[in-house]
C-alpha positions in Angstrom: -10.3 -73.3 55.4 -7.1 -72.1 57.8 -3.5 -71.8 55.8 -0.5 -70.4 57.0 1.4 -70.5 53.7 -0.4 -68.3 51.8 -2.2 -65.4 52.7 -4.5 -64.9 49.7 -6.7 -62.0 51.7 -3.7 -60.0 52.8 -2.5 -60.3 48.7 -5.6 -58.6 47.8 -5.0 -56.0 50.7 -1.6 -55.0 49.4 -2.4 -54.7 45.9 -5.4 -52.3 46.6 -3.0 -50.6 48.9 -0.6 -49.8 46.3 -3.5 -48.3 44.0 -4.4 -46.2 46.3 -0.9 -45.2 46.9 -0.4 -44.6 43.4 -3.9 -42.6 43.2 -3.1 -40.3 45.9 0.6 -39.9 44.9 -0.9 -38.9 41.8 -3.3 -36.7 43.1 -0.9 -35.3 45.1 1.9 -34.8 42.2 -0.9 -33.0 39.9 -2.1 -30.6 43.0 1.5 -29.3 43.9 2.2 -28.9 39.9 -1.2 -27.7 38.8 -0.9 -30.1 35.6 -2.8 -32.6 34.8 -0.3 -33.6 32.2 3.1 -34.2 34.3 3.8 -37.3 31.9 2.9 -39.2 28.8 1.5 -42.2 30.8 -1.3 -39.4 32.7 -2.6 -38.9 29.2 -1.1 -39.8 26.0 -3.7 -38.7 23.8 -4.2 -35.7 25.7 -0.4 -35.0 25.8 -0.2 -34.8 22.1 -2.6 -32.3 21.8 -1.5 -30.2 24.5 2.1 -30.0 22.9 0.2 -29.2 19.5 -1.8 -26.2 21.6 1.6 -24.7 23.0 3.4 -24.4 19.7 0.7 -23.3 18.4 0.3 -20.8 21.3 3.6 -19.5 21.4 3.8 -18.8 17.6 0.6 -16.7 17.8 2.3 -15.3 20.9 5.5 -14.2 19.1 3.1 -13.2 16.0 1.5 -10.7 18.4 4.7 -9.4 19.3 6.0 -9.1 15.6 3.3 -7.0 14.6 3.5 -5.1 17.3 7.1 -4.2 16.4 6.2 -3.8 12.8 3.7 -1.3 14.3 6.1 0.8 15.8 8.7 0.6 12.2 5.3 2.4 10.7 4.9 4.7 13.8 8.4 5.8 13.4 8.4 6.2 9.6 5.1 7.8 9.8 6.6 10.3 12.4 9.5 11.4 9.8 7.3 11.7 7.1 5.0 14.0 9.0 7.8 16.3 9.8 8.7 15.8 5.7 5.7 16.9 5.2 5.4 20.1 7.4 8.8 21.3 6.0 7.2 20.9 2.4 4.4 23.1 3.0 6.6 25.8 4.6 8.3 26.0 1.5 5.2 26.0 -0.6 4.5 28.9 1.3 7.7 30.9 0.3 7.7 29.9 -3.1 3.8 31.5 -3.7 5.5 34.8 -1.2 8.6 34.8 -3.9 5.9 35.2 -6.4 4.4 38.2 -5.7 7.4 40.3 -7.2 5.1 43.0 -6.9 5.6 43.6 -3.0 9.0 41.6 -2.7 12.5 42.4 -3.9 14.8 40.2 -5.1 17.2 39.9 -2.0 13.7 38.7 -0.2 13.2 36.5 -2.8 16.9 35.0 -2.6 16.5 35.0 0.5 13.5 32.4 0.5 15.5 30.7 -1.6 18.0 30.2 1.3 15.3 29.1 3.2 14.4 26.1 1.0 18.0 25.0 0.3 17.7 24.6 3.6 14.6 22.6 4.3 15.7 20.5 1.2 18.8 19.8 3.0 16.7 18.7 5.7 14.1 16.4 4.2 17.4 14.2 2.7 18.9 14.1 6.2 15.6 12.6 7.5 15.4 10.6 4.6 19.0 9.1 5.2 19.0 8.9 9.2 15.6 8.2 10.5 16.2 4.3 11.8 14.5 1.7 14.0 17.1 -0.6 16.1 19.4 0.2 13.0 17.0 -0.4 10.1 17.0 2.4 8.0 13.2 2.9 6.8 13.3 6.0 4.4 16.0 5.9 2.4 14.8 3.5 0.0 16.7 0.2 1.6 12.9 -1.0 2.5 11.8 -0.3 -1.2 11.6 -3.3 -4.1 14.5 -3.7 -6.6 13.2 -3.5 -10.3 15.0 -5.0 -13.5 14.6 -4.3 -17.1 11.6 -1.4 -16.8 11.4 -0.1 -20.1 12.0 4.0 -19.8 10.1 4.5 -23.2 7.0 2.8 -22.3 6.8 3.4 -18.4 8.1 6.8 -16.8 7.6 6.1 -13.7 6.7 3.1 -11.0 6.3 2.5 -7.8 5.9 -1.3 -6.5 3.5 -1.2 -3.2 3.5 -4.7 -2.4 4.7 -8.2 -3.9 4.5 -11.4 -2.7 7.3 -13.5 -3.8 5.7 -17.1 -2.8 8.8 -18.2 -2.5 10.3 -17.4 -6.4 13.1 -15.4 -6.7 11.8 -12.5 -8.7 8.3 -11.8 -9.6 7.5 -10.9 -13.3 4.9 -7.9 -14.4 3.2 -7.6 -17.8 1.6 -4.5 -18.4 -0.8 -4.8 -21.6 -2.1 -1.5 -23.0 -6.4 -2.5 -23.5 -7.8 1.1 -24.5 -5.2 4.0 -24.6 -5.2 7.1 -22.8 -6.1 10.4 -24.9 -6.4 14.2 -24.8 -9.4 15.7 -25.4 -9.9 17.3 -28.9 -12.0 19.9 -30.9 -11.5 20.8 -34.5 -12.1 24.5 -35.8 -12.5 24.7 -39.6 -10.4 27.6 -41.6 -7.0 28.7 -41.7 -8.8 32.8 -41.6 -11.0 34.3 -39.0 -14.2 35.1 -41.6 -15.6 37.5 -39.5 -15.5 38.9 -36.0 -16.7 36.8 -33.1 -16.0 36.6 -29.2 -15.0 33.2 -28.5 -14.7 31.2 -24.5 -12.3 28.4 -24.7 -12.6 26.8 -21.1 -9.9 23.6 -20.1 -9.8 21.9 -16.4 -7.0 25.0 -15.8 -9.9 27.5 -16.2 -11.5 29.9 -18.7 -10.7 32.8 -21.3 -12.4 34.9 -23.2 -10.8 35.6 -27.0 -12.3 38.7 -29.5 -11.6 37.1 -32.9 -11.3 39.8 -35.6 -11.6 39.3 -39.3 -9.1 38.2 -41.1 -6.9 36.8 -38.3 -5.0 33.9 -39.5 -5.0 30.8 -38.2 -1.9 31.4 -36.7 -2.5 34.5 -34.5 -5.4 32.0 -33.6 -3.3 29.5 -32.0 -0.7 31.9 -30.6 -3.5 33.9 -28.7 -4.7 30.4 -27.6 -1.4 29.1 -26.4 -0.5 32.3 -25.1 -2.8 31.1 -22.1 -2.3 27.2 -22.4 -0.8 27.7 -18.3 -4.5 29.1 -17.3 -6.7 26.8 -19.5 -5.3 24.0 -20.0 -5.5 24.1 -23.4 -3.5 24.4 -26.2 -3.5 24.9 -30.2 -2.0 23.2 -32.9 -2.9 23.3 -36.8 -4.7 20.0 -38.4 -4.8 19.3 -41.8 -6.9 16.3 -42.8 -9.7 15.3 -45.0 -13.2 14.8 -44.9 -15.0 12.0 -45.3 -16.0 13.6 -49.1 -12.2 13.4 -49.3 -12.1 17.7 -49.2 -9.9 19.1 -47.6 -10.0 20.1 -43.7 -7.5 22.7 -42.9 -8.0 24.2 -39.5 -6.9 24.2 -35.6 -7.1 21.7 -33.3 -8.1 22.5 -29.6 -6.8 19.4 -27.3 -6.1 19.5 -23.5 -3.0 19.8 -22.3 -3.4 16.5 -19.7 -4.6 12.7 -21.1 -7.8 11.4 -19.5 -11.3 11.4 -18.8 -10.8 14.8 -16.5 -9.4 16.5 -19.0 -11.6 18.2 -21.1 -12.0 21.0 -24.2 -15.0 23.1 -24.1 -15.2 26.0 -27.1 -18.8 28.1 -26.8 -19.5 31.5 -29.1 -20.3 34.2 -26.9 -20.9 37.0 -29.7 -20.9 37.5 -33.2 -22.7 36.0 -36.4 -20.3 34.6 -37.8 -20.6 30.7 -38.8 -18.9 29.6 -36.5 -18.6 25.7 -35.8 -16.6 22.8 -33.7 -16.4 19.3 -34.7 -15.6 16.3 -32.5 -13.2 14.0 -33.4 -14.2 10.2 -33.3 -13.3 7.3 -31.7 -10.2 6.3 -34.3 -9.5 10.3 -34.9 -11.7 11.5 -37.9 -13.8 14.3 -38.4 -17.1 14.1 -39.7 -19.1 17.4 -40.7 -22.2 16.2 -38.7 -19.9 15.3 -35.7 -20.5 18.6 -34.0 -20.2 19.4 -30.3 -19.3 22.4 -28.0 -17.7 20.5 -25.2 -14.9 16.9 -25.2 -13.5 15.1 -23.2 -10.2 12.9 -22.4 -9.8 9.1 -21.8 -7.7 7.5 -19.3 -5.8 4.7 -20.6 -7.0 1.1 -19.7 -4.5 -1.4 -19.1 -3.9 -5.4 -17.8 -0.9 -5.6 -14.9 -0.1 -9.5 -14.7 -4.0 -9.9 -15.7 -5.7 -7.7 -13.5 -7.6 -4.7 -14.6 -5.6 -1.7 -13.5 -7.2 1.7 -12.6 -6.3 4.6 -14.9 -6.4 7.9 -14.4 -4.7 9.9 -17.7 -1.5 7.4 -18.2 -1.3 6.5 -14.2 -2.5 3.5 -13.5 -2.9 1.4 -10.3 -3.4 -2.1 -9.4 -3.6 -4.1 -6.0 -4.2 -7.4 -5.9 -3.6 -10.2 -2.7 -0.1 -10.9 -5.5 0.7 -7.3 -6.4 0.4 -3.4 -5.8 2.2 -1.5 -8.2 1.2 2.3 -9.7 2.7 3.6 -13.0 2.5 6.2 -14.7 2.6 5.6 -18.8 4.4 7.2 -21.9 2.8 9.2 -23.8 4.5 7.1 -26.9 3.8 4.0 -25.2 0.2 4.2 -24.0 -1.4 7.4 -26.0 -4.0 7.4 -28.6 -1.8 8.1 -31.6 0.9 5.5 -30.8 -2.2 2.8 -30.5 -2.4 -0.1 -32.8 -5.4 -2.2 -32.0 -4.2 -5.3 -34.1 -1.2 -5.3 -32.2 -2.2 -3.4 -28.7 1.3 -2.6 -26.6 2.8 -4.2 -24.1 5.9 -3.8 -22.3 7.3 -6.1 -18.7 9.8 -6.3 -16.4 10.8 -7.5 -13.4 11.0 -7.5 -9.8 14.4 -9.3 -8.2 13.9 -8.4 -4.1 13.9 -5.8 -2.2 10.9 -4.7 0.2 9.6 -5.2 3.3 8.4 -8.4 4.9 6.4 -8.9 8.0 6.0 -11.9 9.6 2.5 -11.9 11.1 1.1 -15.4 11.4 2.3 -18.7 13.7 3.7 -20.1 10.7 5.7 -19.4 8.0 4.2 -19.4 4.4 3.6 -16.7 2.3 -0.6 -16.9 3.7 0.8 -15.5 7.3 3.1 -12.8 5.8 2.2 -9.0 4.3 4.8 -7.3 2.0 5.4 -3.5 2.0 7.4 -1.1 0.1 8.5 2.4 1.8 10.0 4.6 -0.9 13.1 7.1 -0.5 11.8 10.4 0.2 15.3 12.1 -0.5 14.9 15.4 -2.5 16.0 13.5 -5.5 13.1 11.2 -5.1 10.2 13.5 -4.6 8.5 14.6 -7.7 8.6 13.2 -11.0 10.1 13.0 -14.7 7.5 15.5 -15.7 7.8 18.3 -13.4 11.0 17.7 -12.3 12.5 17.0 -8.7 12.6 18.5 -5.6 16.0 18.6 -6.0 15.9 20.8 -8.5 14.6 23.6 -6.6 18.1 24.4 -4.9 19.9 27.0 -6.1 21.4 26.3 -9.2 18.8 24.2 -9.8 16.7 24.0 -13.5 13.5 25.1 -11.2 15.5 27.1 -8.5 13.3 30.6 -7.7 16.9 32.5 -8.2 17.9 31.5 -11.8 19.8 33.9 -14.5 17.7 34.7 -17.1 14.7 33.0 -15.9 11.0 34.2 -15.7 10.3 35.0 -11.9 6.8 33.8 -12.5 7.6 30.9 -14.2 10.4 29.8 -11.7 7.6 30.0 -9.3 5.2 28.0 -11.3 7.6 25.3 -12.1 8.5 25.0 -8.4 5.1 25.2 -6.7 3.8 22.1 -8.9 6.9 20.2 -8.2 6.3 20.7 -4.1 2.1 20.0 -4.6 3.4 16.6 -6.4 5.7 16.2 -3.6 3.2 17.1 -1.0 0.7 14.3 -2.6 3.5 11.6 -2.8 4.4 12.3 0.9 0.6 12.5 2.2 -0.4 9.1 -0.2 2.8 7.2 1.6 1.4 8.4 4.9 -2.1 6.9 4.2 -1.2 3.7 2.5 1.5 3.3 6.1 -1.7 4.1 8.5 -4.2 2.1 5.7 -1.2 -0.6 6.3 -1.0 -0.1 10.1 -4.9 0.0 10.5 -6.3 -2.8 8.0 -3.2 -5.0 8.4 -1.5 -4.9 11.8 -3.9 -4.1 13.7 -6.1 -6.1 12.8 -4.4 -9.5 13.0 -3.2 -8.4 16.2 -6.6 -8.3 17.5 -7.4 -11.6 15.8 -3.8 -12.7 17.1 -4.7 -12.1 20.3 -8.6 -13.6 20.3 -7.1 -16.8 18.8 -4.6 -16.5 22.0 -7.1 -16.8 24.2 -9.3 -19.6 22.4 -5.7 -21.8 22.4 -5.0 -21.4 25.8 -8.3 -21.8 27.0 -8.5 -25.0 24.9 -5.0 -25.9 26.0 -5.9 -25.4 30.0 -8.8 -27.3 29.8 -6.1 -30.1 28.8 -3.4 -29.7 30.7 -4.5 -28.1 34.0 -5.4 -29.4 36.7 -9.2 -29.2 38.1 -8.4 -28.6 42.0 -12.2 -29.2 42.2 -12.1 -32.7 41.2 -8.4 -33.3 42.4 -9.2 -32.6 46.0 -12.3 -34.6 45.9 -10.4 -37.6 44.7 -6.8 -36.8 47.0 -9.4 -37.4 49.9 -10.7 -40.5 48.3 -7.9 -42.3 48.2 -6.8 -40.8 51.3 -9.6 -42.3 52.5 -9.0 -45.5 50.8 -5.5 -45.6 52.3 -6.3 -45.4 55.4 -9.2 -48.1 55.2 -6.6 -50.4 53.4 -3.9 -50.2 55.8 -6.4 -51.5 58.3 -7.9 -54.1 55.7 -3.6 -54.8 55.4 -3.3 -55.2 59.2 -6.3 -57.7 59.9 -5.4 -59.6 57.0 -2.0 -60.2 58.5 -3.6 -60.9 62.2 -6.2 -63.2 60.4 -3.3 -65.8 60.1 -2.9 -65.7 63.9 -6.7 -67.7 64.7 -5.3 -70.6 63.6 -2.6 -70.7 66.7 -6.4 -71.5 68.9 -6.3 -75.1 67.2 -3.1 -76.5 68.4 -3.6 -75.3 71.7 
């Protein structure tokens, strides 16, 4: 059949025309772009993913970049802190020259003393200046603010880490489990009964003492604690009883330092004398068949927010994925003789903000985030309430080498254990910023950067265009264009034949 009117074929021509059109427009559109994606309607399944894939992408890219930057805080700190540390050993160095009074006069002497006034100066101008883009990092800004700590149970404390979890403080319970005790042996007698040569050794180091008859029990513990410094043992006098209810009148040999590295040892070296040292038991009684040579301390064993904390004497530590705190006990709080077991000690307080906190995840929640503290390391901060500060080693100081009145040797003594605790807290903050730098940054910066790669990968295969396939189907429907432009014109001509009827 021949109509005019309608031209059905050249309607089929058009619209497969404009398909190929729109396929090579397409095909054209993702080739110059290099998207696959350009618009929902291309994929709108795919689209939703791919927008997913580049948030996701660019907050593991900026995560990258934030520990990288929290890498280089640590470098810098780390950097200051080395030079801390170089200027502490120089002056552990002139305070062990300033002790050998033998060989060096006083103006030497106060002149070392000069020399560590100034190097004090130094380590609190460190402290207060050394910065990154304006952040201060060691002048205790970066460290946690603590409330109610209880100065008669905990001395000292140190909060490493604390993750908030979005609460405004975080609580700490310390619970006192076992407590923390000196070592102890008991020497019956108040009189020396007959001569006898006597080594009392401690974790300080050894001596020697020739007991002669009729040396009271006095002279016995002044000889003993004429030496406590080189031993690390001391004498005190013990009455008690027996478990016969007799009377025990003696000396009691303990260790000058609580826990299980502590020790008392008491041997007989000469003499025939009957000569005997007891143990003391668990709750701090003698028993005549209790005898032993050698004791030794107990660290204390204590529960921070639950978690069993590691003790050492009256420190303790504890990390956990909620908490990293060190403390270091009272003697009144957490020692032997203040220890109740029906009603075991416990003291809390609190932590209300402060620290450091690194944002090294995509997203924020406390899971992609690591806390850390950095400590002041001004003169006044290094040391402790036992020695004494670093502080105090200026002149004028309690522990300066040059004091009126004071023991040279003493000075010395007191000042060279405050710079080796100084030297620890100083080489312990190092470590824990490289452990922190190592296990922490660098890590998820390598994990950061593998998960980088999977994402975009994942995302390209997406969004990208395959040139491959794109160019084998740009020449299809170039191809098809052309043929349907032809298909287009014949269809139109086709109409024509029917002008061979009328003539």
């Amino acid at each position: 059949m021949s109509r005019i009117n309608t031209n059905v074929a050249s309607m089929i021509a058009q619209n497969n025309l404009a398909r190929s059109n729109n396929d090579m427009a397409v095909s054209l559109q993702r080739l110059s772009t290099g998207l696959a994606i350009n618009r929902g309607a291309d994929d709108p399944a795919g689209l939703i993913v791919s927008e997913r894939l580049r948030s996701e992408i660019r907050g593991v890219g900026q995560a990258i970049d934030n520990a990288e930057r929290a890498s280089n805080v640590i470098a810098t700190a780390e950097g200051a802190l080395d030079e801390i540390s170089r200027l502490l050993i120089d002056m552990q160095a002139l305070v062990v020259e300033a002790a050998n009074t033998g060989a060096f006069s006083k103006d030497e002497v106060a002149a070392n003393q000069l020399q560590i006034d100034s190097a004090i100066d130094s380590i609190t101008r460190i402290s207060n200046t050394t910065s990154f883009a304006g952040l201060k990092l060691l002048n205790g800004s970066l460290d946690y603010i603590l409330s109610d700590v209880q100065s008669s149970d905990i001395s000292d404390v140190a909060v490493r880490a604390a993750n908030f979890a979005g609460a405004p403080e975080v609580p700490v319970t310390v619970d006192v489990v076992e407590p923390a005790a000196r070592a102890g042996l008991y020497i019956d007698g108040t009189t020396v009964s007959e001569d006898v040569t006597i080594e009392v050794q401690g974790r300080e180091g050894v001596e020697v003492f020739n007991l002669k008859a009729g040396m009271t029990r006095q002279q016995v513990m002044d000889a003993i604690n004429a030496v406590r410094d080189a031993t690390g043992v001391a004498a005190e006098a013990h009455d008690d009883t027996w478990p016969d209810t007799s009377p025990a009148e003696g000396i009691r040999l303990y260790s000058t330092e609580f826990g299980s590295e502590a020790f008392v040892s008491v041997q007989r070296r000469s003499g025939d004398a009957d000569f005997t040292t007891y143990a003391f038991d668990d709750n701090q009684q003698l028993d005549p068949d209790n005898t032993a040579v050698r004791a030794r301390g107990q660290d204390v064993l204590a529960l921070v927010n639950g978690h069993l904390a590691l003790g050492n004497g009256l420190d303790i530590s504890m990390h956990s994925t909620m908490l990293g705190v060190d403390m270091t006990l009272q003697e009144g709080f957490a020692g032997l003789e203040a220890f109740d077991p029906s009603d075991p000690p416990a003291t809390n307080f609190r932590i209300t903000g402060g620290g450091a906190k690194y944002q090294i995840g995509q997203s924020v929640n406390v899971q992609q985030q690591a806390s850390f503290s950095i400590q002041s390391v001004a003169a006044s901060r290094l040391g402790d309430s036992r020695r004494g500060f670093l502080s105090s080693i200026r002149t004028g100081g309690d522990n300066a080498l040059v004091k009126s009145g004071a023991d040279a040797d003493e000075q010395a003594a007191k000042a060279s254990a405050i710079l080796e605790k100084a030297v620890d807290q100083i080489s312990v903050m190092r470590g824990r910023l490289g452990a922190f730098e190592r296990n922490t940054l660098d890590t998820t910066i390598r994990s950061q950067q593998i998960a980088l790669e999977n994402l975009t990968s994942a995302e390209s295969n997406i969004r990208d265009t395959d040139f491959a396939a794109e160019t084998s189907q740009l020449t299809r429907s170039q191809i098809l264009v052309n043929a349907g432009t032809s298909t287009l014109a014949m269809a139109n001509s086709s109409a024509q034949s029917v002008l061979s009827l009328l003539s």
